[in-house]
PyMOL Python script that loads the backbone (N, CA, C, O; Angstrom):
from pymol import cmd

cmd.read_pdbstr("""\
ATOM      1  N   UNK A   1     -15.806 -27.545 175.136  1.00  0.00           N
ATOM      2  CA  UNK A   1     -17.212 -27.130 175.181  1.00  0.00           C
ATOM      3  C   UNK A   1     -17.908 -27.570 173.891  1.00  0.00           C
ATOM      4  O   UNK A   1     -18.746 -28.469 173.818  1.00  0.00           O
ATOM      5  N   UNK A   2     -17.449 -26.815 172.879  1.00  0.00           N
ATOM      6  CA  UNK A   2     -18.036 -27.839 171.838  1.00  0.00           C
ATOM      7  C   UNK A   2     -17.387 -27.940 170.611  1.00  0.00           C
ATOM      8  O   UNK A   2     -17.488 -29.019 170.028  1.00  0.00           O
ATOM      9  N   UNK A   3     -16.647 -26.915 170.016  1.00  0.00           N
ATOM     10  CA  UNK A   3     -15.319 -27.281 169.119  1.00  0.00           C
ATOM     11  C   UNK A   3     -13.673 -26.880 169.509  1.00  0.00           C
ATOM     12  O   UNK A   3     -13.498 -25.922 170.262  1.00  0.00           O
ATOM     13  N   UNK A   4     -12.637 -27.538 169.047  1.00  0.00           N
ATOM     14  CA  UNK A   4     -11.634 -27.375 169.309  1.00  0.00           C
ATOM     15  C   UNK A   4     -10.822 -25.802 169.035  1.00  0.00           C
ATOM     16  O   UNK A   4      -9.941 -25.221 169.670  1.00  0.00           O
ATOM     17  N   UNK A   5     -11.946 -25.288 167.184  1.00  0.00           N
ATOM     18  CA  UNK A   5     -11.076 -24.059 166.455  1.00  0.00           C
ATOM     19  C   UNK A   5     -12.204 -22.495 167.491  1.00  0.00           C
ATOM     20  O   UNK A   5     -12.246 -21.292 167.232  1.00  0.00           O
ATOM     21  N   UNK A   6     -12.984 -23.370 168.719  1.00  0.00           N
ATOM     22  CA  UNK A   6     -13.167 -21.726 169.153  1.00  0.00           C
ATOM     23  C   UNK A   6     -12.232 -21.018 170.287  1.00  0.00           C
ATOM     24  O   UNK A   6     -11.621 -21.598 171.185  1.00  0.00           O
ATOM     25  N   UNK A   7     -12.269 -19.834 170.062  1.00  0.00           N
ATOM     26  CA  UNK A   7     -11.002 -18.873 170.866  1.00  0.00           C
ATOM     27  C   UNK A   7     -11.387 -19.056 172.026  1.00  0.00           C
ATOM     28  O   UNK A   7     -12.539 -19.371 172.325  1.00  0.00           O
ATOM     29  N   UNK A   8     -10.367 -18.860 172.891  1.00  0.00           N
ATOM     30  CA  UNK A   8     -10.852 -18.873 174.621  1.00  0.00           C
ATOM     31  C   UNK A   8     -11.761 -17.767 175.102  1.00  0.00           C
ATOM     32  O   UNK A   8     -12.292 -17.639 176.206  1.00  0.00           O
ATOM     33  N   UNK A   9     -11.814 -17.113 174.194  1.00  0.00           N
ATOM     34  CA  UNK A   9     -13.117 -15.808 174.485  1.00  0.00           C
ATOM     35  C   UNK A   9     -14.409 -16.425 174.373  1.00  0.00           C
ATOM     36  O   UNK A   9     -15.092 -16.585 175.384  1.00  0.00           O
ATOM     37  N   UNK A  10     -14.741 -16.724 173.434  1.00  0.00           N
ATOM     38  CA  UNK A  10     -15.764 -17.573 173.292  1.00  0.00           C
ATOM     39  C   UNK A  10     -15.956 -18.683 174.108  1.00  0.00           C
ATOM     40  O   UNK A  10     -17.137 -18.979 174.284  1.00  0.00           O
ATOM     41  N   UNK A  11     -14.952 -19.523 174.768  1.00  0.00           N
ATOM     42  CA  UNK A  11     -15.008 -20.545 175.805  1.00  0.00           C
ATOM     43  C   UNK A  11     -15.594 -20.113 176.759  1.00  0.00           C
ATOM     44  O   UNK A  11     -16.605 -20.609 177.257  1.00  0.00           O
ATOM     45  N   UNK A  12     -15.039 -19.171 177.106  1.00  0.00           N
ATOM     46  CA  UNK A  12     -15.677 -18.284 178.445  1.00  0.00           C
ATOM     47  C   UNK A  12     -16.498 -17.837 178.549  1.00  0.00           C
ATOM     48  O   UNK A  12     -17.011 -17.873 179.667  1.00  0.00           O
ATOM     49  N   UNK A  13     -17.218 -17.074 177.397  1.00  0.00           N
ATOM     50  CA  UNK A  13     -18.641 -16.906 177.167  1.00  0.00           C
ATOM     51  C   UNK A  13     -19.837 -17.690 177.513  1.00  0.00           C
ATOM     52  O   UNK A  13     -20.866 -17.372 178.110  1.00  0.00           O
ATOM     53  N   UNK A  14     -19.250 -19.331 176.731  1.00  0.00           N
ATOM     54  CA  UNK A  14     -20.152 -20.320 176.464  1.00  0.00           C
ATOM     55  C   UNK A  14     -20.379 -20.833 178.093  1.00  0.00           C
ATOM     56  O   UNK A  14     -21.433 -20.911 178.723  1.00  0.00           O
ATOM     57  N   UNK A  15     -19.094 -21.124 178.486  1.00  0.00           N
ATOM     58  CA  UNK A  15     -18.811 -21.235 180.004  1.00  0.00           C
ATOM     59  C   UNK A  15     -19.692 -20.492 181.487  1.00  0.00           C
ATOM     60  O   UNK A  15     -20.005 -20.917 182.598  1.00  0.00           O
ATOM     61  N   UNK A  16     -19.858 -19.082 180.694  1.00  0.00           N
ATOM     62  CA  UNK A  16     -20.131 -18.416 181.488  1.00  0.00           C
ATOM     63  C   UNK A  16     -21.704 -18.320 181.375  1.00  0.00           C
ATOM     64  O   UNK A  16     -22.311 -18.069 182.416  1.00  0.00           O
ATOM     65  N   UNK A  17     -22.546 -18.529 179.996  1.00  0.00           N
ATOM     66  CA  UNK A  17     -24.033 -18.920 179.564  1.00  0.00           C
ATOM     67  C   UNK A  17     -24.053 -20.338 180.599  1.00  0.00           C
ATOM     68  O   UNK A  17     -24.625 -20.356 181.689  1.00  0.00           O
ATOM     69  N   UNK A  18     -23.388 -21.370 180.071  1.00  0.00           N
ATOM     70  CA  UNK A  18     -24.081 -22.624 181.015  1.00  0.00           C
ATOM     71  C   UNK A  18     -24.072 -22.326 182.452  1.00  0.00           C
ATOM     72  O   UNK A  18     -25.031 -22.646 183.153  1.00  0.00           O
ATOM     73  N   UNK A  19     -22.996 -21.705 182.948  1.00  0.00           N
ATOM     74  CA  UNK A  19     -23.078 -21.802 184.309  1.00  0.00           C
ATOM     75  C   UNK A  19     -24.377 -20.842 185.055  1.00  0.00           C
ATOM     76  O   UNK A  19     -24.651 -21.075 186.233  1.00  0.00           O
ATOM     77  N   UNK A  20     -25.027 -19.924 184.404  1.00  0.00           N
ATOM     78  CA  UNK A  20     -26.312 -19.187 184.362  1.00  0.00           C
ATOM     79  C   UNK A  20     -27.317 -19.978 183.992  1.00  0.00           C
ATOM     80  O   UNK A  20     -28.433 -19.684 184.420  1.00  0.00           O
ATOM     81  N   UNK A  21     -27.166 -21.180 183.100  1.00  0.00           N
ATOM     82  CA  UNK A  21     -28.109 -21.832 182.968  1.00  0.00           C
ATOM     83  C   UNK A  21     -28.798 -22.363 183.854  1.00  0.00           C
ATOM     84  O   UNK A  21     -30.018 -22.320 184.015  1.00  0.00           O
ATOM     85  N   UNK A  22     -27.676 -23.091 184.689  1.00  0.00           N
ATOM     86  CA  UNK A  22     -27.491 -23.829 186.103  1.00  0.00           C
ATOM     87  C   UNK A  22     -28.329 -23.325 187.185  1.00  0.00           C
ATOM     88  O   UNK A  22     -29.227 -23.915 187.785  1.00  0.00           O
ATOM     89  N   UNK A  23     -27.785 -21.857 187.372  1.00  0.00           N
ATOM     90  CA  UNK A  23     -28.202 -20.595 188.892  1.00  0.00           C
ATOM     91  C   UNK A  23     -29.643 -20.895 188.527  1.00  0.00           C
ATOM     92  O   UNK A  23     -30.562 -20.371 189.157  1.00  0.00           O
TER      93      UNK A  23
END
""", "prot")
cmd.dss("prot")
cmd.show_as("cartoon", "prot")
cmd.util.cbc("prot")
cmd.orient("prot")
């Protein structure tokens, strides 16, 4: 998503913002 040192919590977060971006 956009750096390698963020936790998978934060992946999922970010993951979970774009895909709302989308709807």
């Amino acid at each position: 998503i956009h750096t390698p040192t963020q936790t998978p919590k934060e992946t999922v977060l970010d993951v979970d913002a774009t895909i709302r971006a989308y709807q």
